[in-house]
N, C-alpha and C positions, 0 to 999 in steps of 0.2 A: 581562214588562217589558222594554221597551230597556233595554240594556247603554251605559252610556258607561266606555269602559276609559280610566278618569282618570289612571292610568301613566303612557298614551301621548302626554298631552296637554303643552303648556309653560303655565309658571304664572309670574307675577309676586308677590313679598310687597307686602303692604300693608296700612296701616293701618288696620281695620274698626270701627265704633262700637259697640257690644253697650250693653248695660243694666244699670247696675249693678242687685243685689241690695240692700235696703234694706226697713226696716220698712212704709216709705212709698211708696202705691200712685205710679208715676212720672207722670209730665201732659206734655204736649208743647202749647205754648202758640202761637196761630195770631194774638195781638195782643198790644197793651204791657200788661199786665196795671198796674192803679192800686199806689202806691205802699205801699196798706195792705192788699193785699189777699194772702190766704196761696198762698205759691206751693208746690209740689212738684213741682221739677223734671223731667225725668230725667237719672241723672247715665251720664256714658259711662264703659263697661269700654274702655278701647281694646285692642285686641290686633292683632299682626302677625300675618296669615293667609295664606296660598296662593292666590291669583286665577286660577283654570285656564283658558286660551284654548277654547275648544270648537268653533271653528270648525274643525278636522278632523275632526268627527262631530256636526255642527249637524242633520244629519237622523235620529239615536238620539235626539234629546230629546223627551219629548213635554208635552202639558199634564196629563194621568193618572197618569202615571209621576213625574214631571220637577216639574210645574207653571208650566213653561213653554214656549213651543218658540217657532222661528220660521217665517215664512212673506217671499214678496218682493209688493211692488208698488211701480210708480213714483211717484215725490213728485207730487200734484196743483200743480196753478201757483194756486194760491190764495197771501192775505199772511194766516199763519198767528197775526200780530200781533193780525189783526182778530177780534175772538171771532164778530161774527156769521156772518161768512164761512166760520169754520169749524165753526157749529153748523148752517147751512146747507147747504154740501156736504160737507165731510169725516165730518160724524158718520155718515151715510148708508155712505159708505165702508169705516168702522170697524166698523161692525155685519154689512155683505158678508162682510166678513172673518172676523170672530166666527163667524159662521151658518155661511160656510164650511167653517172649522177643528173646529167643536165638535157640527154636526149639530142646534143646536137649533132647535126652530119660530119662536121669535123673538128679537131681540135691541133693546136699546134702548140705545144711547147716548147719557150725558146729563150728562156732565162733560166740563172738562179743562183743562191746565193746560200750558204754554209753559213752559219753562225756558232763561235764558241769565240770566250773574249781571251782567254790563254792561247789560244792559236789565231789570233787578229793579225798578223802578222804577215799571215802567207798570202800570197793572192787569191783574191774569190773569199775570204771567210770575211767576217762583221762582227762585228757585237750587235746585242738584242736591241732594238731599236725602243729609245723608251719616251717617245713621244705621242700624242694621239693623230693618225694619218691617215690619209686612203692612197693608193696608189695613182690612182688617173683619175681626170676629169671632164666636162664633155669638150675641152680643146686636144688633152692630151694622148684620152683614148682613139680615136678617132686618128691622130697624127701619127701614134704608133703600129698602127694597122697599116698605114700607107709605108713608114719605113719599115715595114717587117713581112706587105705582101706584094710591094713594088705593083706592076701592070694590073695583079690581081683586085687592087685594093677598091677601088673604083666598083665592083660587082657587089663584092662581100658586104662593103659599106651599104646597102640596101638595103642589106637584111638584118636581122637583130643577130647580133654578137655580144658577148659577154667576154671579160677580162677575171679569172680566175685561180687561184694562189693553192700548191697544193701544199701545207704545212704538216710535217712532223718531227718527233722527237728523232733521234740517230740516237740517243739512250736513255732510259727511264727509269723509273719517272722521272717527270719535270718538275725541281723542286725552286729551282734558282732561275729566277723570271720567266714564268710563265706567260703566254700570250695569252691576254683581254682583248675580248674582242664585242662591240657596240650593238647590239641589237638593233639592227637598220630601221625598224616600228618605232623607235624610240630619239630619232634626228628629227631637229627641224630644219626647213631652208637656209635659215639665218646660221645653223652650226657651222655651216662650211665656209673656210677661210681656203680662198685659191694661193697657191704658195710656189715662187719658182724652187725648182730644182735642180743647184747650177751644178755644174759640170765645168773643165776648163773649157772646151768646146763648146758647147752649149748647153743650151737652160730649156730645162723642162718644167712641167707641173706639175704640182699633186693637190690634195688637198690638205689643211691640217683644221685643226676645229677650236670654237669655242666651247667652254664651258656650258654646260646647261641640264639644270637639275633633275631633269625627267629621263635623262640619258642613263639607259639599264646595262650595266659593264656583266660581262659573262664572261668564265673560261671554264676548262676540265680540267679537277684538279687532277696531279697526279700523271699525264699524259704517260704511255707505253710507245714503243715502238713501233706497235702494229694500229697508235691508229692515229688518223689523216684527220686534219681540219681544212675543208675545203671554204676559203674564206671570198667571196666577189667582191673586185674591187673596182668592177664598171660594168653597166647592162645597159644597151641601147633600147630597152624598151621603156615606154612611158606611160604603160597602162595601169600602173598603183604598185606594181609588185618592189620589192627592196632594187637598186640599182648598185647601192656604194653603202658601203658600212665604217667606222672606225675601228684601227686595231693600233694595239700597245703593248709592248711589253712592262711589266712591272713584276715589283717586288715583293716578296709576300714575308710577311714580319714573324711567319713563324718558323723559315726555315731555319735549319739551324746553321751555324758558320763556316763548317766542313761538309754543305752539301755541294755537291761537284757540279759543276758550272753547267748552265745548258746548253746543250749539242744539237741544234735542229738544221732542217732546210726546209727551204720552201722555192718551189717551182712556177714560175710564170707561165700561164697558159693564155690561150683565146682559143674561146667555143666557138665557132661559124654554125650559122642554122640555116638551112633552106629557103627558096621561096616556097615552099609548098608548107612548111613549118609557119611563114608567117611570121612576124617584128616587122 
């Protein structure tokens, strides 16, 4: 395993969103939910944490170990505003990327999502998401591979696949919530709370977590444009290596008031691997 000697590193406190504990399975809700209709929130543990800079050993992280690492490439000159521009050439991109990092025979990207809170407005953009989450889980990975590779899905399901996020800035640096992201070495079983993920259609899963003190929060201060955090947020293998990690964005108490909002995206991908690869 890479070593990240987190000693060495400088950390910021700040305040992380965790999951309370409660009888009641939590929901994280993607519309206005009607006025009669029964909600279950999630309610937030907040706790002040450690945010460790990692950028003094950003090449000890990996996506096996870590379940995350970074990689560089320059910003295309595309307007990342426009979704078809960027399912047209950037997806392509993303996938490079992927297949590069991860070695698998293929990749397909096939989401994704804009974030800046002054332009939340338009469709496809969000605000920085500032709870602690993983994206899928072993119901929903697994579920979205069948709606996203129809007749195929049945083959591909055999083999080890990974569910894969490709994050970067659109301007830099990132001064105004920066994404923390979980050191996957550093979960236990019991961290993970299964969470619906409603929709007015339907309801998906993710994960979100508890609280728990051995949990090692990392980000890169500073992010630039030219460089990618490539974060896993499901791995069908079960032989020790990282599957799912937690991310968050948060607040960092020393930016200052007029720093300009952050501008990122992040791409949904899935690795496919071989039989001959093995998972």
């Amino acid at each position: 395993m890479a070593a990240i000697q987190i000693e060495a590193l400088e950390s910021v406190n700040s305040v992380l969103n965790y999951t309370e504990i409660s009888d009641h399975r939590p929901a994280f809700y993607l519309y206005k939910p009607d006025s009669d209709e029964l909600q279950t929130p999630r309610v937030a543990d907040k706790r002040t944490v450690p945010i460790y800079d990692v950028r003094a050993q950003m090449d000890n992280v990996t996506l096996d170990d870590h379940g995350f690492c970074f990689t560089e490439r320059a910003l295309p000159a595309i307007d990342f505003f426009d979704a078809p521009s960027v399912q047209q050439s950037y997806y392509r991109e993303c996938a490079d990327l992927v297949k590069s990092a991860t070695g698998a025979s293929r990749v397909l990207a096939f989401d994704h999502n804009v974030r800046d809170k002054e332009r939340s407005d338009q469709p496809g953009v969000d605000f920085p998401v500032r709870f602690a989450h993983n994206d899928y889980t072993d119901i929903s990975g697994p579920q979205r591979v069948h709606d996203l590779m129809g007749d195929e899905a049945g083959e591909l399901l055999k083999y080890r696949y990974q569910f894969i996020n490709v994050w970067r800035p659109l301007r830099g640096p990132v001064v105004d919530t920066p994404l923390a992201v979980c050191d996957a070495s550093s979960l236990a079983v019991d961290d993970f709370i299964a969470t619906d993920l409603k929709y007015r259609d339907r309801v998906g899963e993710i994960f979100s977590f508890r609280f728990n003190k051995n949990h090692r929060w990392l980000y890169l201060r500073g992010m630039l444009e030219n460089e990618i955090l490539l974060l896993k947020c499901f791995d069908s293998a079960t032989n020790g290596i990282a599957r799912y990690t937690a991310h968050s964005a948060f607040r960092d108490p020393r930016a200052p008031h007029d720093t300009p909002v952050r501008r990122s995206i992040e791409v949904r991908t899935i690795a496919f691997y071989s039989p001959q690869q093995g998972g």
